[in-house]
N, C-alpha and C positions, 0 to 999 in steps of 0.2 A: 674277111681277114682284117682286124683291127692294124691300123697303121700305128709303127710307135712312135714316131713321128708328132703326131696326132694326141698320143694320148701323153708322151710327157710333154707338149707344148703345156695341154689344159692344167697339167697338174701345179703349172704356178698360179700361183695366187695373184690377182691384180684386181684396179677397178674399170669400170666399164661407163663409157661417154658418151652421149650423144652429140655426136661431130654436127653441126651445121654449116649450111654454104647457100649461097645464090646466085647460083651461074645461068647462062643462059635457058636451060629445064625450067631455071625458077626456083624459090627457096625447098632447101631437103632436108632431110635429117636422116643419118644411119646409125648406129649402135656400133663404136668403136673397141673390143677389148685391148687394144696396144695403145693405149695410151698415158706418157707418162711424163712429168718432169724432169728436165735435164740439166738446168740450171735455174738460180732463183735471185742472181744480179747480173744481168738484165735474168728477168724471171719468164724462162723456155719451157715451151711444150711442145713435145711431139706426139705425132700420131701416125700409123703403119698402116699404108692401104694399099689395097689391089689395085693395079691398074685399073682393073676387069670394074670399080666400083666408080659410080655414078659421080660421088664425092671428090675421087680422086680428080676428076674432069673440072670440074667445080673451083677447086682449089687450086689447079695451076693455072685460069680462067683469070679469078679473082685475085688471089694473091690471100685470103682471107677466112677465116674459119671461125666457127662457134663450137666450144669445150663445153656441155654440161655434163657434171657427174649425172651417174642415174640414183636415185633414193631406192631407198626400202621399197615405198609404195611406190615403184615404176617398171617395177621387173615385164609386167604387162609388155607395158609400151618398148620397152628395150627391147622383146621379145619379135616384137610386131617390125621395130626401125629393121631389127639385124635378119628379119625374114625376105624381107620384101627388098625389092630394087627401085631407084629413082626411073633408072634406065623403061618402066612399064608401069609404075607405081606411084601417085601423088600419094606420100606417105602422111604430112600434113594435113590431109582433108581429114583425116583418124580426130576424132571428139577423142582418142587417149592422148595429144598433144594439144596444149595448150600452149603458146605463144607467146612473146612480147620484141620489138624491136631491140637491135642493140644498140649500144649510143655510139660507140667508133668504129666497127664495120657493118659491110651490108648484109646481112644474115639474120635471120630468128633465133633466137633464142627459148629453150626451154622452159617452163615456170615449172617451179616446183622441186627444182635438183637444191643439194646441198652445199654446191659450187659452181657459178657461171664465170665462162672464162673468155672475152672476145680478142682474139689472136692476129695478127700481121706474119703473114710468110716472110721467115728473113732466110727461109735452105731448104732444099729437097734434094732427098739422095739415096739414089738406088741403094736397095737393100736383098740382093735376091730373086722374090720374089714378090715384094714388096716395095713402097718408098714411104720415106721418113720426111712427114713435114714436119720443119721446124716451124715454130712461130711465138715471136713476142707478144706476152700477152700484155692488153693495152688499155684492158677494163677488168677489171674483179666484183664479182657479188657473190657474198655468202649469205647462207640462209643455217644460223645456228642450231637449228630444232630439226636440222633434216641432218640423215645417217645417209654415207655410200652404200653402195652394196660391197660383199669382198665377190670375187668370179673366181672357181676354181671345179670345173665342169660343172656348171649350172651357178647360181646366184646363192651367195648365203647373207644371212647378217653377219655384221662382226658383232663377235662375241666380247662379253669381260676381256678388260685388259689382263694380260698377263705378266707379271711382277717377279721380274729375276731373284732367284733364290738367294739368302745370306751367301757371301760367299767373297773372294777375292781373287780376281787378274793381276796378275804381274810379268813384267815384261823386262830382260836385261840387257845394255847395249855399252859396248859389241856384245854379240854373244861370246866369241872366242877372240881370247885376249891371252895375255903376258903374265906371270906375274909380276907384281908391283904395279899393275895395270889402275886407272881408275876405273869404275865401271860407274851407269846412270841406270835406276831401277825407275822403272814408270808403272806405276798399278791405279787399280781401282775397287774399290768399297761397295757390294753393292746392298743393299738392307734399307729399309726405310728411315731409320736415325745411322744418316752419312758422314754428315755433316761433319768439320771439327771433330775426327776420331783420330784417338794415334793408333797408330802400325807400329810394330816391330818389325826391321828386314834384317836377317844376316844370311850371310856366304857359308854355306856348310858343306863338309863330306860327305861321299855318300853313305856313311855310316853316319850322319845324324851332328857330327863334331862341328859345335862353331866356332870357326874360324874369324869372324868381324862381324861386327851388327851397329846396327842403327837406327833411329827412328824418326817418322814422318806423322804429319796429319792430317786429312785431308780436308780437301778444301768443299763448295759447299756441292759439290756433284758428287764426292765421291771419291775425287782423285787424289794420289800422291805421289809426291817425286824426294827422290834423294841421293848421293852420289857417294858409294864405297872405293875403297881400295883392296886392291886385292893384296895381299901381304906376301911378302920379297919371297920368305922361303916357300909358301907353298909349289907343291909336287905336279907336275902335269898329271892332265889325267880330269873327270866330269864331276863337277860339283852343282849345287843347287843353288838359289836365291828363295829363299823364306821368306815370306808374309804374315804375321798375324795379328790378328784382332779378335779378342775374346777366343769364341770357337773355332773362329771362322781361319782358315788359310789357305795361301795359293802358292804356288812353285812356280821357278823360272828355272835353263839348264844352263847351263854354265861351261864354257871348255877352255882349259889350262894349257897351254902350249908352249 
């Protein structure tokens, strides 16, 4: 019986690590899929491990760990780290790992991934049935010409990137207000020529009637901002926020009270 458990874990998408450690076993390497950035000043990684796993022993040992993405060309070896156990396994002696020291902890590192990352434990925290170590990373090496793998029940490439359609977000704050209220429209442009576009925005009924309008332009991501007023007589009751550029528009809801 399939767990579902199980099967909507796999179904997210992430990338997959080869954690290293040198605890008293000796240097190891396992195939981590929970691993992930949590912050990027100080710039944190975590990573989610069994008890039950060789590494975990390792790392509360040490204090220390090795992050490398896996590559395209290392599904192999990720395959071989995430089968096998330190706890009956020199996984290392494998000719599919190739090595080099790290320079600020005591661990091995990968060659060949498209990011090495050497880490300092500054947290560990039960998770379940897992734990979360944190760790500042304290050394960086990229390797430009290598690609992650994405994981989403077995290994894929990432594919083309994929490029949000023409189109426009708009967002109004408060939502529900007064008349005579001001209100702030916050949107976004998205198209490849962003840049320096105007927007028209007004306040309409829901019959299409405009009520106030105004215009903004966006800056060089995309965005734009700009602040109406709601006008004294209108009626309670759900109006709109309009957006538009060329073909393109977006709505916000509006409530009158």
């Amino acid at each position: 019986m399939i767990d579902p458990r199980r099967e909507a874990a796999g179904a997210f998408t992430t990338t997959v690590a080869f954690v290293t450690t040198s605890g008293k076993r000796g240097p190891n390497v396992m195939a981590a899929e929970w691993t992930f950035t949590v912050s990027r000043n100080p710039f944190l990684i975590s990573v989610h491990l069994s008890p039950k796993d060789a590494t975990h022993d390792a790392i509360v040992e040490k204090g220390e760990f090795g992050v490398s993405l896996v590559g395209e060309d290392q599904v192999a070896a990720m395959g071989f780290a995430g089968h096998f156990t330190h706890h009956e396994t020199d996984k290392l002696s494998s000719e599919l790992f190739e090595t080099y020291p790290a320079k600020k902890i005591d661990a091995p590192m990968i060659k060949g991934c498209p990011v090495n990352l050497e880490c300092k434990l500054v947290q560990k925290v039960l998770m379940g049935d897992h734990t979360a170590f944190v760790g500042e990373v304290v050394e960086i090496a990229i390797d430009p010409a290598k690609r992650p793998i994405a994981y989403r029940h077995g290994a894929y490439q990432l594919g083309p990137r994929i490029e949000r359609a023409h189109g426009i977000g708009v967002a109004v704050t408060p939502r529900v207000c007064k008349p005579g209220s001001d209100i702030a429209i916050d949107g976004e442009l998205t198209c490849l020529e962003r840049a320096g576009r105007d927007v028209i925005v007004s306040l309409e009924s829901g019959a299409g009637v405009k009520l106030v309008a105004g215009s903004s332009r966006t800056d060089e991501h995309g965005f734009f901002e700009l602040k109406l007023k709601v006008p004294v007589e209108v009626s309670k009751g759900e109006y709109r926020i309009a957006a538009r550029h060329e073909t393109s528009e977006g709505c916000a809801r509006l409530t009158v009270n």
